[in-house]
Biopython code that builds the backbone (N, CA, C, O; Angstrom):
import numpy as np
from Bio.PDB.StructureBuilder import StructureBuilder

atoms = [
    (1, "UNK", "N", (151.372, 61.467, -48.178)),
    (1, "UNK", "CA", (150.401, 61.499, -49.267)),
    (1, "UNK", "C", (150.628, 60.296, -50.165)),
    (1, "UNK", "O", (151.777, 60.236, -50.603)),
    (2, "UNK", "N", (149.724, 59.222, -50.584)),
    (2, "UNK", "CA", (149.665, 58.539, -51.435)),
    (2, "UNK", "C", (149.257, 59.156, -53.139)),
    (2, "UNK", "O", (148.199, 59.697, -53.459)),
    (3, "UNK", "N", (149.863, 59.011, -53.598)),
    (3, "UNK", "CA", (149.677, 59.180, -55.416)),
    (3, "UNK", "C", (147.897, 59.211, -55.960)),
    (3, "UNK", "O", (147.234, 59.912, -56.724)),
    (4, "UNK", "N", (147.620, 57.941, -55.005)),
    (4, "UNK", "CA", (146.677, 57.784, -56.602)),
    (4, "UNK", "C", (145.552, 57.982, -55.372)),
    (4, "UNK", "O", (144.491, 57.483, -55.748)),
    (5, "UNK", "N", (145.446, 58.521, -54.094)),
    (5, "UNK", "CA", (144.840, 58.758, -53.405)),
    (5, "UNK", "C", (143.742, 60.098, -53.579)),
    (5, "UNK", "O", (144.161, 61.226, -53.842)),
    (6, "UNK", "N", (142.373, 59.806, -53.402)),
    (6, "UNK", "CA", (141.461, 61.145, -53.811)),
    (6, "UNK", "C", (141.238, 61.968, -52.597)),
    (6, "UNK", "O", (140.876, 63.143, -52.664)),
    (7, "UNK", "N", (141.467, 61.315, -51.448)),
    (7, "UNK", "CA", (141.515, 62.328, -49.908)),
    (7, "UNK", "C", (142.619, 63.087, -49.946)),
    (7, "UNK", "O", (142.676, 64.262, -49.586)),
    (8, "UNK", "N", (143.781, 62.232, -50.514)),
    (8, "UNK", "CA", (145.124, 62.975, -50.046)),
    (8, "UNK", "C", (145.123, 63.992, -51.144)),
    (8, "UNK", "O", (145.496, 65.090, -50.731)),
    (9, "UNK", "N", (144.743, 63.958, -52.739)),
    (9, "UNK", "CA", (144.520, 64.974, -53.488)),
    (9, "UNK", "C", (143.955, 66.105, -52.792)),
    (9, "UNK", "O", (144.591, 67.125, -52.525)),
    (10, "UNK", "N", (142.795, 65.906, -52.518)),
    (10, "UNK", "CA", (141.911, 66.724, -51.755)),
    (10, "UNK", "C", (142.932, 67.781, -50.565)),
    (10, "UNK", "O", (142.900, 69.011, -50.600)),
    (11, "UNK", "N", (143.529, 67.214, -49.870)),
    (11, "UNK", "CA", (144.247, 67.410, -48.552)),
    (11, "UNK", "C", (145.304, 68.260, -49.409)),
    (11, "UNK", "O", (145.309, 69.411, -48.971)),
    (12, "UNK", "N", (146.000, 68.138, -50.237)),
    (12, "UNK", "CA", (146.997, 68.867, -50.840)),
    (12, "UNK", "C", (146.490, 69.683, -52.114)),
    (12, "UNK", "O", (147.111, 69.986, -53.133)),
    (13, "UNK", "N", (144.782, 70.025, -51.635)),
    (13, "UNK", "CA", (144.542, 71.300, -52.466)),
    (13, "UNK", "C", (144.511, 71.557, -54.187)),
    (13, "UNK", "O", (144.254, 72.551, -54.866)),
    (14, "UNK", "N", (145.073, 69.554, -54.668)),
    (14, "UNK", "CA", (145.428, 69.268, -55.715)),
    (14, "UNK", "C", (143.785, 69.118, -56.474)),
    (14, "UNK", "O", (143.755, 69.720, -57.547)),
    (15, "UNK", "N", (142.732, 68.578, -56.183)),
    (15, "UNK", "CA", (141.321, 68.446, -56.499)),
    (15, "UNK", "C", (140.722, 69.466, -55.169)),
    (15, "UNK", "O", (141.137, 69.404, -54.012)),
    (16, "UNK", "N", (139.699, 70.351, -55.659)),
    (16, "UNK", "CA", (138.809, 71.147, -55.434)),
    (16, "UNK", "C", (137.502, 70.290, -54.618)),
    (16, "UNK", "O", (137.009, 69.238, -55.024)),
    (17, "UNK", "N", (137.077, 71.077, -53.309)),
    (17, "UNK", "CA", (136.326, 70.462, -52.829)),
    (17, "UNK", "C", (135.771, 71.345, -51.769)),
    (17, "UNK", "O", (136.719, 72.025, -51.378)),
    (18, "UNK", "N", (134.673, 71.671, -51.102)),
    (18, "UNK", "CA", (133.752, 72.576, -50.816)),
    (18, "UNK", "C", (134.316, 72.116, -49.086)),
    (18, "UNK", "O", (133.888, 71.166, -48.431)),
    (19, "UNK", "N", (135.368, 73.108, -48.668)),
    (19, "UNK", "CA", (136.051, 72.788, -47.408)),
    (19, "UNK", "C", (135.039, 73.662, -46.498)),
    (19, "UNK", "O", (134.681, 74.792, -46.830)),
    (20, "UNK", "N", (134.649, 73.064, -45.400)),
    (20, "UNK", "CA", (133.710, 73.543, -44.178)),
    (20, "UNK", "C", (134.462, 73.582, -42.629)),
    (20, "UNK", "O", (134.005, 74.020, -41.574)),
    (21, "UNK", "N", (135.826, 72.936, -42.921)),
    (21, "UNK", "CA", (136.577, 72.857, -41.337)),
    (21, "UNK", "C", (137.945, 72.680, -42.019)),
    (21, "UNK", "O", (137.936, 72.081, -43.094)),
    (22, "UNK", "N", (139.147, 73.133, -41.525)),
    (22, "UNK", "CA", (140.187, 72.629, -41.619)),
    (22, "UNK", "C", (140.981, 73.124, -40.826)),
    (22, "UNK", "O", (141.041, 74.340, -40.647)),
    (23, "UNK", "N", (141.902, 72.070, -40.069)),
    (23, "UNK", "CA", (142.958, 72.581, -38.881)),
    (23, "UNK", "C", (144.258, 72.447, -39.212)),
    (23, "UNK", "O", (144.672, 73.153, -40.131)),
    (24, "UNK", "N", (145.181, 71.515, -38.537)),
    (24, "UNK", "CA", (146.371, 71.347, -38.950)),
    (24, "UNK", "C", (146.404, 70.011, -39.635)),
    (24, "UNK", "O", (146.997, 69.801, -40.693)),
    (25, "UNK", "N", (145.653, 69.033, -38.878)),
    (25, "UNK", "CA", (145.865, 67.448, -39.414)),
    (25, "UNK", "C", (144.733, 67.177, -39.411)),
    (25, "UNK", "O", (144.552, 66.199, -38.686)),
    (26, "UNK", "N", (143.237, 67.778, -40.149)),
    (26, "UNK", "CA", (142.213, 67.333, -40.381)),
    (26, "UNK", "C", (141.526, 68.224, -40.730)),
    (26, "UNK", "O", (141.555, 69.353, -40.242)),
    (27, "UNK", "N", (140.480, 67.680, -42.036)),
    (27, "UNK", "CA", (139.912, 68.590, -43.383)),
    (27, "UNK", "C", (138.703, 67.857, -43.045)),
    (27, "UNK", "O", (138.624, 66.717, -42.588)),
    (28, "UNK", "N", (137.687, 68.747, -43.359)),
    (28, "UNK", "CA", (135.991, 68.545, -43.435)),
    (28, "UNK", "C", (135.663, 69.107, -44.401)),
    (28, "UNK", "O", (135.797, 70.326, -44.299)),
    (29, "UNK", "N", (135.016, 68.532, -45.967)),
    (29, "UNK", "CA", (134.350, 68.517, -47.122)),
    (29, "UNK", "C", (133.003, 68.016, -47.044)),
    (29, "UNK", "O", (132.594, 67.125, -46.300)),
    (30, "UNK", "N", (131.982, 69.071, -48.385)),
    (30, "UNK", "CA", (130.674, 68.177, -48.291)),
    (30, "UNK", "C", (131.079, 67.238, -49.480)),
    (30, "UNK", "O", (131.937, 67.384, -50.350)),
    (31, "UNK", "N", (130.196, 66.239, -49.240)),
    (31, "UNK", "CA", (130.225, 64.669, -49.927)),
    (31, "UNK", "C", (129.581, 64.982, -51.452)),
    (31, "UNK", "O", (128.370, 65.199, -51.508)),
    (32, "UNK", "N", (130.305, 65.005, -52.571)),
    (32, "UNK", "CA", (129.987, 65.419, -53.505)),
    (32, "UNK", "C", (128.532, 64.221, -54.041)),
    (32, "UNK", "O", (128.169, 64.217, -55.218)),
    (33, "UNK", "N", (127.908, 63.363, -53.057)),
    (33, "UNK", "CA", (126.992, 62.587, -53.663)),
    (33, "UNK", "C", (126.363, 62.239, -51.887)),
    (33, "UNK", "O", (126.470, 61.143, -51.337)),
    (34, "UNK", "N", (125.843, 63.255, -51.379)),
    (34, "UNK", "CA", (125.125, 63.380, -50.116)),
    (34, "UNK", "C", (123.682, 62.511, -50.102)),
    (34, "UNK", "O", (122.679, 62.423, -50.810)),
    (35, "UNK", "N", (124.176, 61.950, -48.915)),
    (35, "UNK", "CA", (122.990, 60.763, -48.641)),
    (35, "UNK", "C", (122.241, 61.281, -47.474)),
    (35, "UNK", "O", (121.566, 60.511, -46.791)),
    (36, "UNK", "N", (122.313, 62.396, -47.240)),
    (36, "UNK", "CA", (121.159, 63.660, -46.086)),
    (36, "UNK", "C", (121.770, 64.914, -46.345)),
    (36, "UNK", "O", (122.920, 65.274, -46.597)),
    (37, "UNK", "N", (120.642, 65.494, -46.209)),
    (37, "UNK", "CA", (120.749, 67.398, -45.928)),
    (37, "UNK", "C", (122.104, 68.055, -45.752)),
    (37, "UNK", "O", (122.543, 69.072, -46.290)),
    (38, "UNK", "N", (122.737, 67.130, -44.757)),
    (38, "UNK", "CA", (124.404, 67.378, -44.177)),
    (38, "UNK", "C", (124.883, 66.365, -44.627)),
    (38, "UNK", "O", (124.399, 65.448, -43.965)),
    (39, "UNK", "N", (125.597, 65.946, -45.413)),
    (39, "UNK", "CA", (126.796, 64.890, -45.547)),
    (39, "UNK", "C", (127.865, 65.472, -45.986)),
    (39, "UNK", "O", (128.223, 65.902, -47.083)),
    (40, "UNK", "N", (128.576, 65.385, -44.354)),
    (40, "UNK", "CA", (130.164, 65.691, -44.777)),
    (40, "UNK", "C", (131.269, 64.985, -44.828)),
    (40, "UNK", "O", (130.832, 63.973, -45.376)),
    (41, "UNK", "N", (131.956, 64.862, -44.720)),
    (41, "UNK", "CA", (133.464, 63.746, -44.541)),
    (41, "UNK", "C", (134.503, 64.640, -43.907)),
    (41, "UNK", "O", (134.923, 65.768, -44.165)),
    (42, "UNK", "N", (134.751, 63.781, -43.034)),
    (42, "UNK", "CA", (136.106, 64.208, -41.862)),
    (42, "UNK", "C", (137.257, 63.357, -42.480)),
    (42, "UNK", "O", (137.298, 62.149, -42.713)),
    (43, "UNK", "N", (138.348, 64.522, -42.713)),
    (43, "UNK", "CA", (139.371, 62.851, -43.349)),
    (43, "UNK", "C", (140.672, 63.669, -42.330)),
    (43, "UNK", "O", (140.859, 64.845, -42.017)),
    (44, "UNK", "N", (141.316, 62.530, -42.069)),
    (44, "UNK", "CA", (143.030, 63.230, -42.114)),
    (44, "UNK", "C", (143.403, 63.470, -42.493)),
    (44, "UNK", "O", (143.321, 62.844, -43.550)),
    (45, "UNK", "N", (144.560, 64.751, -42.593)),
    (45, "UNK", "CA", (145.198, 64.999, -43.924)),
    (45, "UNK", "C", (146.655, 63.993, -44.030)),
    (45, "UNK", "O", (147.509, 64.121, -44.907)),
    (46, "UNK", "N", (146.685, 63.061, -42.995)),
    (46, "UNK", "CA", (147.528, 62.080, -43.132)),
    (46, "UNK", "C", (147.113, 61.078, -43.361)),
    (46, "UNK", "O", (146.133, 60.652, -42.749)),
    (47, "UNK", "N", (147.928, 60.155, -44.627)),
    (47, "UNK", "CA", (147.123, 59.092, -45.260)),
    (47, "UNK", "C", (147.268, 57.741, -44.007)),
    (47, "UNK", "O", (148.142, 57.017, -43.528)),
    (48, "UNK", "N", (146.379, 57.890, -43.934)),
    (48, "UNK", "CA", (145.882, 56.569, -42.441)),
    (48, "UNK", "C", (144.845, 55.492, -43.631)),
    (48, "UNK", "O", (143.749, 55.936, -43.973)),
    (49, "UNK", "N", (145.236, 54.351, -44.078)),
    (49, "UNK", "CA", (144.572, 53.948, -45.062)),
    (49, "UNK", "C", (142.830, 53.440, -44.306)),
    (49, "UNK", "O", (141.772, 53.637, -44.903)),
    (50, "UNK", "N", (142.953, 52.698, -42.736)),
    (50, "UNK", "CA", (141.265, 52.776, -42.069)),
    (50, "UNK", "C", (141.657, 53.064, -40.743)),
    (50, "UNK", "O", (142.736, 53.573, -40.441)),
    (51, "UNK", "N", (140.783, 52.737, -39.972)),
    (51, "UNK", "CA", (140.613, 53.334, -38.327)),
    (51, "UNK", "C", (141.726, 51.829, -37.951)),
    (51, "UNK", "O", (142.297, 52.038, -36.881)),
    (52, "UNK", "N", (142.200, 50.202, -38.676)),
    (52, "UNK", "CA", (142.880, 49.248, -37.911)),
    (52, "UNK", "C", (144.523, 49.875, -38.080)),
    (52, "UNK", "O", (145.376, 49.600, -37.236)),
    (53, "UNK", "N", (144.822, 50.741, -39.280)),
    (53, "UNK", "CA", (146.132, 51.718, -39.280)),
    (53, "UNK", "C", (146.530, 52.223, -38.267)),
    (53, "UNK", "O", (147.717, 52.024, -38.009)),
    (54, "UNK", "N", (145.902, 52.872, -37.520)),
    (54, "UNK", "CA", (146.264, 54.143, -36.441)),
    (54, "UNK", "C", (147.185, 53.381, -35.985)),
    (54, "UNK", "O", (147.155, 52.158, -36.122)),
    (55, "UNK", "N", (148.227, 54.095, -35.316)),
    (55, "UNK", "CA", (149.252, 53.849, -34.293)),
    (55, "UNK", "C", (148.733, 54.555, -32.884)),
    (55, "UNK", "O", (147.814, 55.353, -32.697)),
    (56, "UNK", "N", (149.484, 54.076, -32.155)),
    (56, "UNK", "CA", (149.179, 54.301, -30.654)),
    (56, "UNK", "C", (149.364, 55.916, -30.535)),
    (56, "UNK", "O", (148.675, 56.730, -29.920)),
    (57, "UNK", "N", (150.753, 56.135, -31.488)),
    (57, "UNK", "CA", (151.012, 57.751, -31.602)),
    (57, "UNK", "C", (149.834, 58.709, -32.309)),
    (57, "UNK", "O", (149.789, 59.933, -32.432)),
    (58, "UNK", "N", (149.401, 58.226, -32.501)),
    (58, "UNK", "CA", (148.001, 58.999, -33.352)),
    (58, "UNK", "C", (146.756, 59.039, -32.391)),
    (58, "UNK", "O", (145.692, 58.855, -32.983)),
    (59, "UNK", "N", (146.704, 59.150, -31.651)),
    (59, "UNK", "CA", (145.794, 59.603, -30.528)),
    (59, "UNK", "C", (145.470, 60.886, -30.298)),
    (59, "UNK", "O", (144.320, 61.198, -29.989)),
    (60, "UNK", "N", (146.029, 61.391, -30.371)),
    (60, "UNK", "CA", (145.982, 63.141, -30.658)),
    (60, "UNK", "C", (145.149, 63.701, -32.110)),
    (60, "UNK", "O", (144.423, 64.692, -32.190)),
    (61, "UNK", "N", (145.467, 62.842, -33.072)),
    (61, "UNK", "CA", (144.884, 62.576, -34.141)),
    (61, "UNK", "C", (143.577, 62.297, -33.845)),
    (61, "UNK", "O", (142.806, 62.826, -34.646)),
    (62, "UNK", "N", (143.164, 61.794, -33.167)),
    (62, "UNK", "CA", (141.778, 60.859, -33.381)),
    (62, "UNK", "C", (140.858, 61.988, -32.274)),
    (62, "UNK", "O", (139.694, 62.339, -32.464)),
    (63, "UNK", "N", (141.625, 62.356, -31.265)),
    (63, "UNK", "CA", (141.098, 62.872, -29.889)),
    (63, "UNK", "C", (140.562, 64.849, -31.382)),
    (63, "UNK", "O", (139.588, 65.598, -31.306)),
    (64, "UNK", "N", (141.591, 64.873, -32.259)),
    (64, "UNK", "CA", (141.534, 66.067, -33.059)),
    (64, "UNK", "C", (140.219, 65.969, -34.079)),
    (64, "UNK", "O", (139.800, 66.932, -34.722)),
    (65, "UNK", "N", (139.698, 64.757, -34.109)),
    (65, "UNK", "CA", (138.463, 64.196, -35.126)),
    (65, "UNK", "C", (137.567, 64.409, -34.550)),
    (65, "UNK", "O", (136.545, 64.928, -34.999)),
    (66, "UNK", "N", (137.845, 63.894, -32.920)),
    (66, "UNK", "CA", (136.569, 64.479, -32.501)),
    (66, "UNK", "C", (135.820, 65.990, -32.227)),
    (66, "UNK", "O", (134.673, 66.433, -32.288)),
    (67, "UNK", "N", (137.263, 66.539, -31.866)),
    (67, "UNK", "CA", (136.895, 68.043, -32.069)),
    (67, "UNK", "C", (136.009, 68.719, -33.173)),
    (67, "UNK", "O", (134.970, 69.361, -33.024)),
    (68, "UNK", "N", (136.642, 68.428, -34.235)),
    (68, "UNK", "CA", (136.346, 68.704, -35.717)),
    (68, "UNK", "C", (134.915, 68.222, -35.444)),
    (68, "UNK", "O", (134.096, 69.101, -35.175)),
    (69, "UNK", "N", (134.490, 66.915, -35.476)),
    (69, "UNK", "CA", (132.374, 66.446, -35.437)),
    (69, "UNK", "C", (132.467, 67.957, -34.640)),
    (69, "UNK", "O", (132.119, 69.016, -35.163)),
    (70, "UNK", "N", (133.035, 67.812, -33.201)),
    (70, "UNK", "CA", (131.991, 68.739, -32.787)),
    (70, "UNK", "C", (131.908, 70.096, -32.806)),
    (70, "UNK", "O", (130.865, 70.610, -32.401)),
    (71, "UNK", "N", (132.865, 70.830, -33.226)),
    (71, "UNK", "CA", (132.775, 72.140, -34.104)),
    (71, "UNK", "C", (131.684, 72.062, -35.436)),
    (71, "UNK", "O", (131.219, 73.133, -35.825)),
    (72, "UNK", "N", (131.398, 71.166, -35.928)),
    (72, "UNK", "CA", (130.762, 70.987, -37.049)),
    (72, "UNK", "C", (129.400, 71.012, -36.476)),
    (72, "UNK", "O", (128.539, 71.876, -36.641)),
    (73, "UNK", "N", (129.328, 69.709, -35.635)),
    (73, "UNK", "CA", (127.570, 70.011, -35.168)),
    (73, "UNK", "C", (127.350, 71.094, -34.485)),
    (73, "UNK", "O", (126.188, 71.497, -34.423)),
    (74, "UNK", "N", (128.179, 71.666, -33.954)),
    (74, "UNK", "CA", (127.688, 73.377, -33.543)),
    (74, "UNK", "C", (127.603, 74.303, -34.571)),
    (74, "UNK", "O", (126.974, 75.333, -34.326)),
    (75, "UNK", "N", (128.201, 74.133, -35.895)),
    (75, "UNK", "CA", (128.306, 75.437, -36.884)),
    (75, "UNK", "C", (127.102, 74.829, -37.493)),
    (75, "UNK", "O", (126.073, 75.478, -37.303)),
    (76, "UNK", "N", (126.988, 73.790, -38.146)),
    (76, "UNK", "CA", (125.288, 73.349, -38.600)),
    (76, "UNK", "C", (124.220, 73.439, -37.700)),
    (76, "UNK", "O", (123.041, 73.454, -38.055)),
    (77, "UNK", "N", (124.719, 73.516, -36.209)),
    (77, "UNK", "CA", (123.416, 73.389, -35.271)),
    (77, "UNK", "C", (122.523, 72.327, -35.425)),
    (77, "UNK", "O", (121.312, 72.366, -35.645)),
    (78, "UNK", "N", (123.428, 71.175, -35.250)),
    (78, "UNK", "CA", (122.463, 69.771, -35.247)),
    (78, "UNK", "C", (122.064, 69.317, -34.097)),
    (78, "UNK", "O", (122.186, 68.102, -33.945)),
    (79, "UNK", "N", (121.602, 69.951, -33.197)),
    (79, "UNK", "CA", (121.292, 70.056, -31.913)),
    (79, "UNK", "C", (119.855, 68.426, -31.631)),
    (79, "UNK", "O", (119.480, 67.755, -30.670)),
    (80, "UNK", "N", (119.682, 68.462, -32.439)),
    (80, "UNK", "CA", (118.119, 67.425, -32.647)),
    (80, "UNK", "C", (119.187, 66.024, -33.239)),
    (80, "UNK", "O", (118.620, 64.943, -33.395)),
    (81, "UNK", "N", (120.290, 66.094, -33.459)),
    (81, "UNK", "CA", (121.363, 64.860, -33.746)),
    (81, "UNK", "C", (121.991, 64.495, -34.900)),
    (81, "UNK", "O", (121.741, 65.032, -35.979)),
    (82, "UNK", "N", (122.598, 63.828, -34.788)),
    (82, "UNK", "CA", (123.176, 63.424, -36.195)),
    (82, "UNK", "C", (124.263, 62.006, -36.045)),
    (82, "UNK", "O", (124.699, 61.593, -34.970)),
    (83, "UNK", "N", (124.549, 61.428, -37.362)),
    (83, "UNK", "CA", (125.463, 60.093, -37.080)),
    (83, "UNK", "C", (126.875, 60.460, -37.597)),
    (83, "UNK", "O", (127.323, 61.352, -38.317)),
    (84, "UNK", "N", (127.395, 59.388, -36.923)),
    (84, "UNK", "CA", (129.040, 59.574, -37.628)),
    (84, "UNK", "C", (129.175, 58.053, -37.943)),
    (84, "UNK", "O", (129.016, 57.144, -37.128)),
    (85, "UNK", "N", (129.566, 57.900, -39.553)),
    (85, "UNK", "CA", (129.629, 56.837, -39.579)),
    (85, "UNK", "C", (131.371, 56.281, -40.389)),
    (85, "UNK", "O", (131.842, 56.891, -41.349)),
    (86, "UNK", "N", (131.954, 55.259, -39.846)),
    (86, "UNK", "CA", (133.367, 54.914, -40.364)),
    (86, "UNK", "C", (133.055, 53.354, -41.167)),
    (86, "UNK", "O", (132.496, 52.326, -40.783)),
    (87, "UNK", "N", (133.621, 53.699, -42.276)),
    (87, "UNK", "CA", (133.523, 52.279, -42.932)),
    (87, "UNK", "C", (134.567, 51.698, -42.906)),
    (87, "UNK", "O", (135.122, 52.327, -43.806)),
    (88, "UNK", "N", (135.279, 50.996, -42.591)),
    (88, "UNK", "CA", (136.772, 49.765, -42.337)),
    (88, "UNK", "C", (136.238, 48.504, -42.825)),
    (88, "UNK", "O", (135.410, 47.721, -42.359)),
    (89, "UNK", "N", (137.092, 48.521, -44.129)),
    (89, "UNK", "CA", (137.010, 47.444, -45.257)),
    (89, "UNK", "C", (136.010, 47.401, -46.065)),
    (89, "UNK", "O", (135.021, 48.116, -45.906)),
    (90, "UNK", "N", (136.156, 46.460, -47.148)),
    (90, "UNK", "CA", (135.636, 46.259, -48.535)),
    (90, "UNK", "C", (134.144, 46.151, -47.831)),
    (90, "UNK", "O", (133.220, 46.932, -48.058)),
    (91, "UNK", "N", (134.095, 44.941, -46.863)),
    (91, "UNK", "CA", (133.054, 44.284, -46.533)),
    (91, "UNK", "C", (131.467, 45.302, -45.805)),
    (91, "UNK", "O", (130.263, 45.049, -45.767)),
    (92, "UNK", "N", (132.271, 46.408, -45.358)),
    (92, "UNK", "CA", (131.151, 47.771, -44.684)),
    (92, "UNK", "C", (131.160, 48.515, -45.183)),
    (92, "UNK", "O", (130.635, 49.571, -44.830)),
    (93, "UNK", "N", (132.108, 48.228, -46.871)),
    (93, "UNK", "CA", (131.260, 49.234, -47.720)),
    (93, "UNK", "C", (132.830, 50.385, -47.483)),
    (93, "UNK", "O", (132.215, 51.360, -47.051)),
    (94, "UNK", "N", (133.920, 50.721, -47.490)),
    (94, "UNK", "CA", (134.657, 51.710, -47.595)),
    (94, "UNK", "C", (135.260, 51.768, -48.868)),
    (94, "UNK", "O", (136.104, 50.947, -49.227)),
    (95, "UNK", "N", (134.825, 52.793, -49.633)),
    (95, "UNK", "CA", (135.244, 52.760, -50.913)),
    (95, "UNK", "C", (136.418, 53.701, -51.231)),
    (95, "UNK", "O", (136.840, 53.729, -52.387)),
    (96, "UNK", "N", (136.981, 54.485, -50.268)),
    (96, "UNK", "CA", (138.133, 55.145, -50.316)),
    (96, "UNK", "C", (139.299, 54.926, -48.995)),
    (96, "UNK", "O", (139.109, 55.308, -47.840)),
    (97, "UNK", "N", (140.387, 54.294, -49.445)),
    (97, "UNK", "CA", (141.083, 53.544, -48.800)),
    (97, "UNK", "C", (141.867, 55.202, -47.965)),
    (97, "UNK", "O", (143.009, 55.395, -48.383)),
    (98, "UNK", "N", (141.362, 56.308, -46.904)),
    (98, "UNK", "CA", (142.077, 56.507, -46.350)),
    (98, "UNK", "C", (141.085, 56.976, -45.668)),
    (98, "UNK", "O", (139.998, 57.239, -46.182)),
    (99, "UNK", "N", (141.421, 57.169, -44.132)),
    (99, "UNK", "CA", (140.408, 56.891, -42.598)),
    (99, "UNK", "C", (139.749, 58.571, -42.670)),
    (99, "UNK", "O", (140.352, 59.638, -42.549)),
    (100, "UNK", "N", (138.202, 58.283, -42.929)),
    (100, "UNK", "CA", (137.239, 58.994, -43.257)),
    (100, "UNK", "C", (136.270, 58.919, -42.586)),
    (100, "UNK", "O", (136.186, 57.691, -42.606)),
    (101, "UNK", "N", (135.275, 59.292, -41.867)),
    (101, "UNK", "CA", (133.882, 59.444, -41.704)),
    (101, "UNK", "C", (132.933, 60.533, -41.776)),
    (101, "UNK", "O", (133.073, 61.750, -41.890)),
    (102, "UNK", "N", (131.950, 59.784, -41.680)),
    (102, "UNK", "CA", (130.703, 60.518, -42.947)),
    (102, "UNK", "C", (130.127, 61.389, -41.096)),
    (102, "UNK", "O", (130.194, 61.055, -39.912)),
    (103, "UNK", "N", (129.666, 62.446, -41.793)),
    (103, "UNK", "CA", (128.883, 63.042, -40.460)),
    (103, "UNK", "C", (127.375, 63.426, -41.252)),
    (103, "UNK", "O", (127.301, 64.225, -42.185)),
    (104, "UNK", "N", (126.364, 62.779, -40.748)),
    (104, "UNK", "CA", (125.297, 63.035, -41.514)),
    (104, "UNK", "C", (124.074, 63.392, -40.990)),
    (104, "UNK", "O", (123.649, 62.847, -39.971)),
    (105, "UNK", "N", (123.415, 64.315, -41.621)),
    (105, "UNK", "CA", (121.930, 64.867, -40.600)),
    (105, "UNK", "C", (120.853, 65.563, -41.479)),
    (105, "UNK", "O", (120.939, 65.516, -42.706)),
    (106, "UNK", "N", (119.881, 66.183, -40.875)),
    (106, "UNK", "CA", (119.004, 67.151, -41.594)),
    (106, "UNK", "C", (117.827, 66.008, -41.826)),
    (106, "UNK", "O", (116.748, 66.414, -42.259)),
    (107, "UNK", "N", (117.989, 64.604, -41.557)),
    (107, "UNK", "CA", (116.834, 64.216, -41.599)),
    (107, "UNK", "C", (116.720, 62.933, -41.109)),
    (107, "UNK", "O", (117.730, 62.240, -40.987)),
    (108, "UNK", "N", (115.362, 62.424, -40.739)),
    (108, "UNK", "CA", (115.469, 60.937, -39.470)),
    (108, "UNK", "C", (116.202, 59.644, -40.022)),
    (108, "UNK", "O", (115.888, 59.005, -41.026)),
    (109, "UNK", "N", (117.006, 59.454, -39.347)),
    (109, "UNK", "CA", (117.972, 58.209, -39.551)),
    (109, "UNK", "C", (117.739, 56.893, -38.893)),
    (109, "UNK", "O", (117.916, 56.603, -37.710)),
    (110, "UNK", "N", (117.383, 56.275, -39.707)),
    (110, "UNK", "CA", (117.056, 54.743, -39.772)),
    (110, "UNK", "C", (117.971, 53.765, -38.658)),
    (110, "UNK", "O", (119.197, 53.653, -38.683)),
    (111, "UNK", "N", (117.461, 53.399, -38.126)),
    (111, "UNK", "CA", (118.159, 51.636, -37.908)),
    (111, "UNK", "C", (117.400, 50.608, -37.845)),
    (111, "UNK", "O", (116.199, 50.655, -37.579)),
    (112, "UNK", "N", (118.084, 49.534, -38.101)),
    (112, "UNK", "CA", (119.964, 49.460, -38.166)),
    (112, "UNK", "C", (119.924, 49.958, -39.787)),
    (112, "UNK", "O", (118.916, 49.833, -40.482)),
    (113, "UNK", "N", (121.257, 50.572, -40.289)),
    (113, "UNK", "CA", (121.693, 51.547, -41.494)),
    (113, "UNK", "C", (121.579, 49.935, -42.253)),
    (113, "UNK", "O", (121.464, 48.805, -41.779)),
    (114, "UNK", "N", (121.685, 50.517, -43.786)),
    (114, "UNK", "CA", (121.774, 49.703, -44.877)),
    (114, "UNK", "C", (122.183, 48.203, -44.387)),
    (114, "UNK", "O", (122.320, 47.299, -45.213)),
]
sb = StructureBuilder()
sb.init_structure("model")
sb.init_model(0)
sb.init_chain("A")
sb.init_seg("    ")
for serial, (resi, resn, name, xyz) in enumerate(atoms, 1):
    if name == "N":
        sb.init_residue(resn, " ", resi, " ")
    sb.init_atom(name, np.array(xyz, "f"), 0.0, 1.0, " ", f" {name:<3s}", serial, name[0])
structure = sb.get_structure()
């Protein structure tokens, strides 16, 4: 856990947040400022600061993220689709430095995004 971290708060139950999935090493919250119908966030509960962090040992980790999307698009029943999106670095826009993505749906999604 990092200190001044708002995922890892989150993850240690320290800030309040509307939990929809949680396993052993990964928490699913809705996005307190939702940009579709569904916007949730998949985070680790281990501080991984982006997706260039991971270690080779964290594969199990990542293979566990995917589980999590897809327990999620079955409990929302996003059967008609939805995006997963990861921001890595300042430059694509990641404004919380620990490895997060957005799972988003409920309505037609644009490309290419912003």
């Amino acid at each position: 856990m990092t200190a001044d971290c708002i995922f890892c708060k989150i993850a240690a139950e320290e800030i309040s947040a509307k939990i929809v999935y949680e396993s052993e090493d990964v928490l699913a919250f809705e996005d307190i400022n939702p940009e579709a119908p569904v916007h949730l966030l998949i985070i680790t509960k281990k501080h991984i600061k982006n997706i260039i962090e991971l270690a080779d040992y964290d594969s199990e980790l990542f293979h566990n993220i995917g589980l999590a999307i897809k327990k999620l698009a079955a409990d929302y029943q996003l059967d008609n689709g939805f995006r997963i999106v990861n921001n890595c670095g300042i430059a694509a826009g990641q404004s919380v430095n620990h490895l997060h993505f957005h799972l988003l749906a409920g309505r037609d999604l644009i490309w290419p995004p912003g």
